[in-house]
FITOR-46763 format. One line per field, with one value per residue (C-alpha): residue number from 1; x, y negated, z. Coordinates in steps of 0.02 Angstrom, whole numbers. Example, Ala and Ser with C-alpha at 12.3 -4.5 7.8 and 13.67 -1.06 7.14 Angstrom:
// residues 2
nr c(1:2)
x c(615:684)
y c(225:53)
z c(390:357)
***
This chain:
// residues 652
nr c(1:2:3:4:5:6:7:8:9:10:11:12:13:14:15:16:17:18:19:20:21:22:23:24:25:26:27:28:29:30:31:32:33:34:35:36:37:38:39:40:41:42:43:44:45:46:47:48:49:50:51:52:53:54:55:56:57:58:59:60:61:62:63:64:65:66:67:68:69:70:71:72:73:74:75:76:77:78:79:80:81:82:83:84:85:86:87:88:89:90:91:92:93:94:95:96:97:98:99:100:101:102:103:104:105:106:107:108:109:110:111:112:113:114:115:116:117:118:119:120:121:122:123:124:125:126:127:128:129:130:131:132:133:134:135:136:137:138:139:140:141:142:143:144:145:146:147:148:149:150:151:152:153:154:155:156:157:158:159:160:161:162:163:164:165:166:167:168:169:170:171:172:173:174:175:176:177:178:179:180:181:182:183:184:185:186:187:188:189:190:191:192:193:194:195:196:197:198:199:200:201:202:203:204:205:206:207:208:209:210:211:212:213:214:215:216:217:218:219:220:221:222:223:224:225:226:227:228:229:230:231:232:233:234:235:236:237:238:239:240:241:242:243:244:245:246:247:248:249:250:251:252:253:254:255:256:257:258:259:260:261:262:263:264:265:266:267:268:269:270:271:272:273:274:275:276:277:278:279:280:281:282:283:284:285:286:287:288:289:290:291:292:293:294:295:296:297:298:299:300:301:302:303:304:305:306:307:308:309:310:311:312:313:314:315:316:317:318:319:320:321:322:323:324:325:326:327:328:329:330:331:332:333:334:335:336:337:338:339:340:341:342:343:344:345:346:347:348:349:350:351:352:353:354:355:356:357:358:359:360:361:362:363:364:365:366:367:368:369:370:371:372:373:374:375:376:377:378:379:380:381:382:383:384:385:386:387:388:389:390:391:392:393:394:395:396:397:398:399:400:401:402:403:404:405:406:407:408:409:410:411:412:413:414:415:416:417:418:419:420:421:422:423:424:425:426:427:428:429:430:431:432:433:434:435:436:437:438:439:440:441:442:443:444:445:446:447:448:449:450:451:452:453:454:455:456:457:458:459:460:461:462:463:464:465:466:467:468:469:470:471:472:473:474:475:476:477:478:479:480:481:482:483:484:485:486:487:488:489:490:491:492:493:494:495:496:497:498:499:500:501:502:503:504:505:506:507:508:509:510:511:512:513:514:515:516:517:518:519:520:521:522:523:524:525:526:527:528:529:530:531:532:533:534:535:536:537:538:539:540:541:542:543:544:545:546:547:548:549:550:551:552:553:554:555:556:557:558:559:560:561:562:563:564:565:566:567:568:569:570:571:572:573:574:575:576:577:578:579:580:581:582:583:584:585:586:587:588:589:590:591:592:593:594:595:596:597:598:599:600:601:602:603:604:605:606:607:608:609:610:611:612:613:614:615:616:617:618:619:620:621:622:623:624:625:626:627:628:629:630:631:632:633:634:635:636:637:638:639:640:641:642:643:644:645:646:647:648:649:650:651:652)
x c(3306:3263:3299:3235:3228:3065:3114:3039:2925:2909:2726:2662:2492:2520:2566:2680:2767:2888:2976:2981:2994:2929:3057:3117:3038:3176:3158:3158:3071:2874:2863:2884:3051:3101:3303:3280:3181:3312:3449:3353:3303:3496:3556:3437:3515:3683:3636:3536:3587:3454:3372:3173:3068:2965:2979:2900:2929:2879:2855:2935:2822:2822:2684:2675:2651:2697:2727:2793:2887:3032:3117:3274:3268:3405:3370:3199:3220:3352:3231:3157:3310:3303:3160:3131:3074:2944:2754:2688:2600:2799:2871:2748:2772:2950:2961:2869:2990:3096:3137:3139:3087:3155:3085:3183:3076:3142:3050:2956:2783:2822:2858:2688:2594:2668:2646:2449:2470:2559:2448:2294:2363:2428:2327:2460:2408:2495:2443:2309:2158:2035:1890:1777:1727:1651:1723:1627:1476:1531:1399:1497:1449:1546:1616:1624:1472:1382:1246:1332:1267:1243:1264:1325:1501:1608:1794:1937:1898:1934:1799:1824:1702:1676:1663:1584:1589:1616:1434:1416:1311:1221:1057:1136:1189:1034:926:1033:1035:863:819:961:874:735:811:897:823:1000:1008:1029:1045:1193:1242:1188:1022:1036:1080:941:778:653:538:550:560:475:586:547:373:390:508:654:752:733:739:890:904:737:790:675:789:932:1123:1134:982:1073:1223:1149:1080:1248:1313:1165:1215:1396:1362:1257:1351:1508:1420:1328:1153:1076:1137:1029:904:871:891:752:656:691:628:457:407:453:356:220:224:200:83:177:110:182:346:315:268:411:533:412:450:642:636:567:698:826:716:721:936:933:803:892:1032:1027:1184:1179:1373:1314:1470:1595:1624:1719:1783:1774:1773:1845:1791:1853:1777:1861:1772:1795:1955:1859:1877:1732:1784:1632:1661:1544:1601:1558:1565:1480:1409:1315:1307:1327:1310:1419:1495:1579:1735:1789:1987:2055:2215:2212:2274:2362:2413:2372:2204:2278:2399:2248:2160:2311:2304:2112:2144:2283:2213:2048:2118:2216:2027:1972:2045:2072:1982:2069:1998:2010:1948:2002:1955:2126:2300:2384:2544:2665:2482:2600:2687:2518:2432:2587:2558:2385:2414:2570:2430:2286:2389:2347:2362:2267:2254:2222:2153:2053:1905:1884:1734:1575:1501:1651:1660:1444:1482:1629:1531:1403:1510:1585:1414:1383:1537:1505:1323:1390:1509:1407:1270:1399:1469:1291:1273:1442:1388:1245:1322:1471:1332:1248:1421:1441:1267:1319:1480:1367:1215:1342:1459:1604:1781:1774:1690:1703:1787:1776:1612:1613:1423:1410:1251:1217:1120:1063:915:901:1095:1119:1220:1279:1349:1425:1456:1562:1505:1629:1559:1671:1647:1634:1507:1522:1672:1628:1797:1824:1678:1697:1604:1629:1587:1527:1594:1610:1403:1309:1129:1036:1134:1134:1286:1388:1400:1428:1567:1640:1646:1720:1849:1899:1883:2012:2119:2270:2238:2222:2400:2473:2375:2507:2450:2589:2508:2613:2446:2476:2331:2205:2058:2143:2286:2145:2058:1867:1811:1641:1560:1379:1275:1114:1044:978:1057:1109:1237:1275:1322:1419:1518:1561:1617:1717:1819:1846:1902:2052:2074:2008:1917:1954:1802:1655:1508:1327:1184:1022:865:713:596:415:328:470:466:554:412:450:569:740:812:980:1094:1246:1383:1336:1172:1110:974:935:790:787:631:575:594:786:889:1029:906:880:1087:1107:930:1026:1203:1100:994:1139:1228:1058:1057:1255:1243:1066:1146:1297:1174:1073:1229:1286:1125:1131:1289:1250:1077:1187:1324:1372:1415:1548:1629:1707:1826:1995:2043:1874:1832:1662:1692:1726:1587:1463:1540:1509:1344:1279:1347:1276:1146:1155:1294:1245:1266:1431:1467:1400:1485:1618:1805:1768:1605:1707:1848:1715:1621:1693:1823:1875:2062:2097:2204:2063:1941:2043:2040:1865:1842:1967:1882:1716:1801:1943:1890:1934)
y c(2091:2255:2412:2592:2771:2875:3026:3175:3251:3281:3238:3068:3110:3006:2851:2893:3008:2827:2753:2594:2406:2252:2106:1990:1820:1730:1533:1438:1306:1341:1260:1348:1350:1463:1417:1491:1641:1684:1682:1776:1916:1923:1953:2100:2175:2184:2279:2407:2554:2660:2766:2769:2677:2522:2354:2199:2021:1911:1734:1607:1681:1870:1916:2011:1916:2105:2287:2361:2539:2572:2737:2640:2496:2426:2399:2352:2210:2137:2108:1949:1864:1856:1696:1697:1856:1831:1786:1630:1709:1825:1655:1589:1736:1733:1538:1587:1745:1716:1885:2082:2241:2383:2590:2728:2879:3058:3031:2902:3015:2971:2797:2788:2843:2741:2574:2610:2630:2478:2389:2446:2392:2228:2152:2058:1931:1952:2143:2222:2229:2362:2266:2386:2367:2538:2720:2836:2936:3133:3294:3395:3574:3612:3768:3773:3822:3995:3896:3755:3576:3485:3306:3144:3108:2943:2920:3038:3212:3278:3403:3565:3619:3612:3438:3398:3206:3090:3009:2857:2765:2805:2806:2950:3059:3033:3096:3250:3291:3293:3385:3495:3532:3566:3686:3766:3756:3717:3608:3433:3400:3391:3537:3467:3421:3599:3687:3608:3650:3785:3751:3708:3524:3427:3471:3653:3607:3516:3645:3560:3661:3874:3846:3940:3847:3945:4104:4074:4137:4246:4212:4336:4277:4088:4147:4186:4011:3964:4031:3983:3795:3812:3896:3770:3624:3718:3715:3882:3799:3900:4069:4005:3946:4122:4212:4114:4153:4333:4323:4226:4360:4486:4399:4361:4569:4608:4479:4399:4230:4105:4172:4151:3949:3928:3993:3871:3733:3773:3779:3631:3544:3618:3549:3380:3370:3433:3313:3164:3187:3034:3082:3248:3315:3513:3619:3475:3542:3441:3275:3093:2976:2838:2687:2505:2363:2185:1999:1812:1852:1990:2175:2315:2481:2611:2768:2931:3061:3242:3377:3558:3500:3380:3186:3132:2951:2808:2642:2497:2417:2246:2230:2057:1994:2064:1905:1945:2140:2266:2342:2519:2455:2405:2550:2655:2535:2559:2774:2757:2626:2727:2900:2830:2864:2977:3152:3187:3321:3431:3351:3133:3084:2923:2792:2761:2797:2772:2699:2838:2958:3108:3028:2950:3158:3203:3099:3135:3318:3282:3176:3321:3474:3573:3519:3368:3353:3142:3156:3082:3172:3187:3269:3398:3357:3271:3151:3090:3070:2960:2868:2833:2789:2651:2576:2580:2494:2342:2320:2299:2187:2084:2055:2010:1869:1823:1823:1745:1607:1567:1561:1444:1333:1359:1302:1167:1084:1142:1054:896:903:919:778:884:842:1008:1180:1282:1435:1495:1449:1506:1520:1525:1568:1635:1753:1769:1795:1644:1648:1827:1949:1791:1823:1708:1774:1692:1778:1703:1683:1653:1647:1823:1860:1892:1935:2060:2106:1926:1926:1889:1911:1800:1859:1684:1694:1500:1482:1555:1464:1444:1310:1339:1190:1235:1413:1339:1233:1384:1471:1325:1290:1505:1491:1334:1337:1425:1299:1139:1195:1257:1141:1241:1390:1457:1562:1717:1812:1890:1908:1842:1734:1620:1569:1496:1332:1343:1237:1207:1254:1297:1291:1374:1246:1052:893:948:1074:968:874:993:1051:898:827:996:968:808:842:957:836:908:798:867:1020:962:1005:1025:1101:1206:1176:1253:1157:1094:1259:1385:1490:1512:1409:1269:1146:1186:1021:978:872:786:732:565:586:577:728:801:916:1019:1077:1221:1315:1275:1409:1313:1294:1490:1539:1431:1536:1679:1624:1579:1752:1851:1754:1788:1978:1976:1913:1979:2163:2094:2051:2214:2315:2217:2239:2435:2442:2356:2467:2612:2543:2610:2529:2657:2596:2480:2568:2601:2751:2820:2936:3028:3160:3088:2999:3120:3233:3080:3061:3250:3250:3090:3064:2861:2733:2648:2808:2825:2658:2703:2832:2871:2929:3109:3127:3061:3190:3326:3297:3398:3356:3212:3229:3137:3015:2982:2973:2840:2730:2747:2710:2558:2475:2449:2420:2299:2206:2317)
z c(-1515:-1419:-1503:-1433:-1519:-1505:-1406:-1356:-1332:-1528:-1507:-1600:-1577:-1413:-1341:-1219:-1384:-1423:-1289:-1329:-1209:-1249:-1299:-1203:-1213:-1331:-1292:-1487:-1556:-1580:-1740:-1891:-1976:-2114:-2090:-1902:-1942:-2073:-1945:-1823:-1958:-2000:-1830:-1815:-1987:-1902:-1768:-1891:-1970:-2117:-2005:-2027:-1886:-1843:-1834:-1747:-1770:-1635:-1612:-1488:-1340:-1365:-1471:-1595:-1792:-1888:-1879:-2043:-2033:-2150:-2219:-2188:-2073:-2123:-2307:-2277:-2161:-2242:-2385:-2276:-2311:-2476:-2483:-2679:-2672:-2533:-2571:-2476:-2328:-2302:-2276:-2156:-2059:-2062:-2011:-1866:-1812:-1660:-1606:-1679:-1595:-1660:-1638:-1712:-1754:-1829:-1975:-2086:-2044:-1873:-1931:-2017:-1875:-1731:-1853:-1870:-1683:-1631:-1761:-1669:-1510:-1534:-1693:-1779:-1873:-2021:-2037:-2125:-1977:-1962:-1869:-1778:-1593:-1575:-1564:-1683:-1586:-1614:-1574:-1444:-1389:-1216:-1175:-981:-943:-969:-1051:-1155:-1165:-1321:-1308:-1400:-1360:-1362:-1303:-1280:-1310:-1158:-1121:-1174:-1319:-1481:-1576:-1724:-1822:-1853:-1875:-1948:-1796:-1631:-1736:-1842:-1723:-1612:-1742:-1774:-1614:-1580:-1724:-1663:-1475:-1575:-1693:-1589:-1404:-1321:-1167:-1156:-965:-830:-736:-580:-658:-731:-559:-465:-569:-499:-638:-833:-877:-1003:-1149:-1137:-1155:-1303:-1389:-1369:-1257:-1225:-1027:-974:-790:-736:-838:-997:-1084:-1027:-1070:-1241:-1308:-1268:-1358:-1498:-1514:-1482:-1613:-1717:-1684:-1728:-1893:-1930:-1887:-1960:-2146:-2141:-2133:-2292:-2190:-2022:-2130:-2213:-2027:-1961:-2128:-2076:-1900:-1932:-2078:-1964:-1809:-1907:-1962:-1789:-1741:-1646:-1719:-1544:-1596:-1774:-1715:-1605:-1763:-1896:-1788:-1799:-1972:-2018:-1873:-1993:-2144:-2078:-2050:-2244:-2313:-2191:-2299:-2411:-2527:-2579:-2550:-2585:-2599:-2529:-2361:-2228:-2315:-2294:-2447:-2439:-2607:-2599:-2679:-2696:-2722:-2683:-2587:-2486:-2467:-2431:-2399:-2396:-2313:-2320:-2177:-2268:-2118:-2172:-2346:-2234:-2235:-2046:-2113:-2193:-2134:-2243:-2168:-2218:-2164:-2115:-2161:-2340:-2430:-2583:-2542:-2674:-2649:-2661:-2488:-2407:-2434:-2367:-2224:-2187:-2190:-2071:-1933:-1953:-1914:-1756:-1681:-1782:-1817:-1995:-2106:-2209:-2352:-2407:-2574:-2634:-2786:-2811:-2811:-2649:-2620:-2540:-2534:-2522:-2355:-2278:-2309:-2202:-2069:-2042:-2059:-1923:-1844:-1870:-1817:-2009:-2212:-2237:-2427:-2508:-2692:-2813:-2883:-3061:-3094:-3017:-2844:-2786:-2932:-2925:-2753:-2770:-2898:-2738:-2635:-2756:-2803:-2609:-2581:-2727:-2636:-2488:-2494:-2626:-2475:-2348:-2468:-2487:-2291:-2273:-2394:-2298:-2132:-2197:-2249:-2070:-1996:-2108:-2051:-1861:-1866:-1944:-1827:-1672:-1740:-1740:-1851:-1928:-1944:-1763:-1788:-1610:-1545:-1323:-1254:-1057:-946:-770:-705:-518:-394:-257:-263:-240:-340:-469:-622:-755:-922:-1086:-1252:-1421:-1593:-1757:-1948:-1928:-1817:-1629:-1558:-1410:-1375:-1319:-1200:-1023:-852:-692:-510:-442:-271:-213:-244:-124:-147:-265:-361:-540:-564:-457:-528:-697:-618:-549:-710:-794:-665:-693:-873:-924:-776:-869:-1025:-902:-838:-993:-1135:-1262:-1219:-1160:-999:-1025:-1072:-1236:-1357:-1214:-1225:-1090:-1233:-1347:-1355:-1394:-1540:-1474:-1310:-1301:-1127:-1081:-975:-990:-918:-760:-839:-946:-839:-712:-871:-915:-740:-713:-874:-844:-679:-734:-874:-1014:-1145:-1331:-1313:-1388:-1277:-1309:-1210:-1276:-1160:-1200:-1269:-1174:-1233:-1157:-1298:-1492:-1549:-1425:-1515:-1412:-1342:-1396:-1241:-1287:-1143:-1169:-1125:-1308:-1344:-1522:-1601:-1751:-1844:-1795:-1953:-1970:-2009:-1895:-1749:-1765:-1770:-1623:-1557:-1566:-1479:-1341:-1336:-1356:-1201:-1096:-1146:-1092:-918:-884:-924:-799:-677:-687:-663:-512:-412:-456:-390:-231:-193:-214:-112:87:224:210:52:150:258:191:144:144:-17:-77:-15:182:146:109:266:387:318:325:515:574:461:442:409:565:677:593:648:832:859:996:955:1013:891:751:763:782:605:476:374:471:549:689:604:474:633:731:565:553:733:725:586:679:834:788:944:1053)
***
């Protein structure tokens, strides 16, 4: 057991705020045993004393089966001794526990915050799991410019500027922002795109942006659309609405009917974000509403993200892991794993009590940085919306057990067709992508129950296959993909959480017989014989009409009618392989058009580069040159100079 205390600085906002180590790998029996994860649990106790913080329980290599946090350790992990009072899926997890890991935090907000965090990081599988691959898309409006850029943001938010989301999807916040340029002419381009115009670009002449980079428009008048955009987006969209109003009548008054057109156009922009706005939340301001909805053993959670009195789109979660915890804990689970990304509003409405709702509000608003307030509307705007949001939630989740019904059945007729013992549960597709041998790529994409896991994909850099040999780049991606699991059939690599720790249940190749067959030899090879294998070759018309040819490793080849619903799932593992490595591939040869000569001398930045270049004017006169030239280009000292010389001369 490892124990550490989360220090300063009082910050939990961030990751480095709890100083904390991993355990020690504790060497114990693999197999479950309750008896042993008893005595392990009470050893911890001993050492405990009721202080809030986190804990972890780990199996027999180090990862991570649960983080639960605890206003007094102590108490509440000597509770998993007591085995009567433990459901069914509490004792599995404690027959599996070899080893604690303890945090001590000042408070049980802190507590509450770093558990959604570890949770997020490590993905326990006996927690509550908020599946979603994707960061939320946000609208940003920087601020280091003189004329600010509008632009979709993802990631950290690092720029300086003023934020505004979440939106529900890409597709949401694209439209908003393009009805956004046009309402409000601001610029969408780079600075350096920006800095080197000397006339106006397309988007000026469309009315999408006012033109400041050629001095359309000068930097007040750009202000004031500034400002115009942040009221807006802030929830003051009536008051801009009625200001344009203003300034048409009055253009139109004084003729000036292009003006009057450009501020028409703007008003119907601002029309079209309104009308967009599928769920009327009038008079709610900045919210998100959160409704859950529960069937056959499955959970939907709908969310509606409120920001101005405007919609910016909704999303439905469906958390793993939810077993036989009370809906109202996996709700608080789902608000606290979702604002680890997200930045709370000041304002969560809820279709239920929450457990502890008074302690989760304080961590967010620790979290948030002001009062973030969790209730549960009752009646007005707040209430019909809630109402929405419920029958959104029931619809939802009612299609994806209709979806989920149909694809059991799909895997039920898979695992049939292919011969397999049971239904795969992690299904690995592999393909390559290269031109006469050049710039190969191999990519793995994974598919489950679930639907496909993209945080499992993989890509290979085929280095061993220089021609144009299709099997021998397969080979090479086998031989990289199962080497750890040929060595260590357990599992036991020392990879936590990693892709290389898991056995496939079914491996699909895009190819014919002679992958097949390279697969097959491969795994044999390294003496691996359990992985069912099977092959999709198109069929003799090339093309989704073409019945796709089925080969076995024993030679054997099947068809399915072309109007199977199994023939078209296995259509689209295959497609959605091909799109992965082709995208792979694409990248790769970008990178290597773009790439210098250059690059390849240590030590050797952008900026170097780009001073050797302006001096010298090629890569090869760089490589030409004598000693003396090389210390006279700018920026280059003499040390850098006689590395650069050295590496093209190493012969002397």
């Amino acid at each position: 057991m490892t124990r550490t205390k989360a220090g300063s600085p009082h910050d939990p906002r961030g990751k480095e705020r709890f100083n904390e180590e991993r355990a020690t790998k504790v060497v114990a029996s693999a197999q479950p045993d309750l008896e042993t994860g008893i005595r392990t649990i009470r050893e911890t106790v001993k050492t405990l004393k009721p202080r809030p913080g986190v804990y972890r329980m780990l199996d027999t290599r180090g990862d991570v089966l649960y983080v639960g946090k605890a206003r007094s350790l102590k108490a509440r992990v000597a509770n998993y001794t007591q085995v009567k009072g433990l459901s069914n899926r509490l004792q599995r997890m404690v027959s599996q526990c070899r080893a604690m890991e303890i945090v001590v935090t000042n408070s049980e907000a802190e507590a509450l915050l770093l558990e959604a965090q570890l949770i997020k990081r490590y993905r326990p599988p006996f927690n509550v799991l908020l599946r979603d691959d994707k960061s939320f898309p946000f609208i940003l409006l920087r601020a280091d410019h003189a004329y600010p850029r509008i632009q979709k943001h993802r990631g950290a938010r690092k720029a300086k500027g003023n934020y505004y989301g979440p939106f529900a999807s890409a597709g949401s916040v694209n439209k908003t922002l393009n009805a956004l340029q046009k309402l409000f002419l601001l610029r969408s381009c780079t600075d350096s795109f920006f800095n080197n115009r000397d006339r106006p670009c397309l988007l000026y002449q469309i009315k999408r942006c006012s033109a400041p980079c050629v001095g359309r428009i000068d930097e007040a008048g750009y202000e004031s659309l500034v400002r115009e955009a942040k009221d807006f987006l802030g929830g003051k969209s009536s008051a801009v609405q009625q200001d344009l109003e203003k300034q048409m009548a009055k253009a139109a008054e004084d003729l000036d009917f292009e003006t009057a057109a450009i501020l028409r156009d703007r008003l119907r922009a601002a029309t079209f974000i309104q009308g967009s706005q599928a769920i009327n939340a009038a008079g709610v301001g900045d919210a998100d509403v959160f409704a859950l909805a529960a069937k056959g053993g499955q959970v939907g959670v709908q969310a509606f993200f409120i920001r101005g009195g405007q919609n910016w789109g909704h999303r439905t979660f469906y958390p793993r892991n939810t077993g036989d915890l009370e809906k109202a804990e996996v709700l608080s689970n789902v608000l606290l794993q979702f604002y680890e990304e997200v930045p709370p509003p000041r304002t969560i409405l809820v279709d239920r009590e929450l457990p502890e709702q008074e302690l989760v509000a304080e961590a967010l608003a620790e979290k948030a940085g002001h009062a973030v307030a969790i209730s549960i509307p009752q009646r007005g705007d707040r209430r019909k919306l809630m109402e929405q949001a419920q029958r959104n939630a029931v619809e939802a989740l009612d299609r994806r057990l209709a979806e989920s019904g149909t694809k059991a059945k799909i895997l039920r007729e898979l695992a049939e067709f292919l011969e397999l013992d049971e239904v795969p549960q992690r299904i690995e597709v592999y393909d390559n992508s290269h031109i006469q041998g050049a710039k190969a790529v191999g990519a793995m994409v994974v598919a489950s129950p679930e639907g496909f896991e993209k945080g499992q994909y993989r890509k290979f850099n085929i280095k061993s296959a220089q021609t144009n040999d299709d099997f021998g780049m397969m080979r090479e991606v086998m031989e990289r993909r199962f080497r750890n699991l040929a060595e260590n059939p357990d599992g036991e690599t020392g990879k936590a959480n990693s892709h290389e720790t898991v056995w496939p249940d079914l491996v699909l190749i895009d190819g014919g017989k002679g992958q097949m067959s390279s697969v097959r030899d491969t795994l044999e090879e390294m003496g691996i014989e359990h992985v069912p294998l099977i092959a999709i070759a198109k069929g003799p018309h090339h093309g989704r009409e073409g019945r796709e040819v089925f080969h076995f490793p024993d030679g054997r080849e099947k068809t399915l009618p072309v109007n199977s619903p199994l023939l078209f799932y296995l259509q689209t593992l295959r497609d959605e392989v091909h799109r992965y490595v082709i995208g792979a591939h694409r990248a790769k040869r970008s990178r290597a058009i773009t790439a210098s000569p250059l690059d390849e001398i240590p030590g050797i930045g952008p900026a170097r580069k780009r001073a050797l270049l302006l001096h010298f004017g090629t890569a090869g006169k760089v490589r030409a040159a004598a000693l003396d030239d090389l210390k006279r280009a700018p920026g280059i000292s003499e040390g850098v100079a006689q590395q650069i010389y050295d590496f093209y001369h190493a012969g002397g």
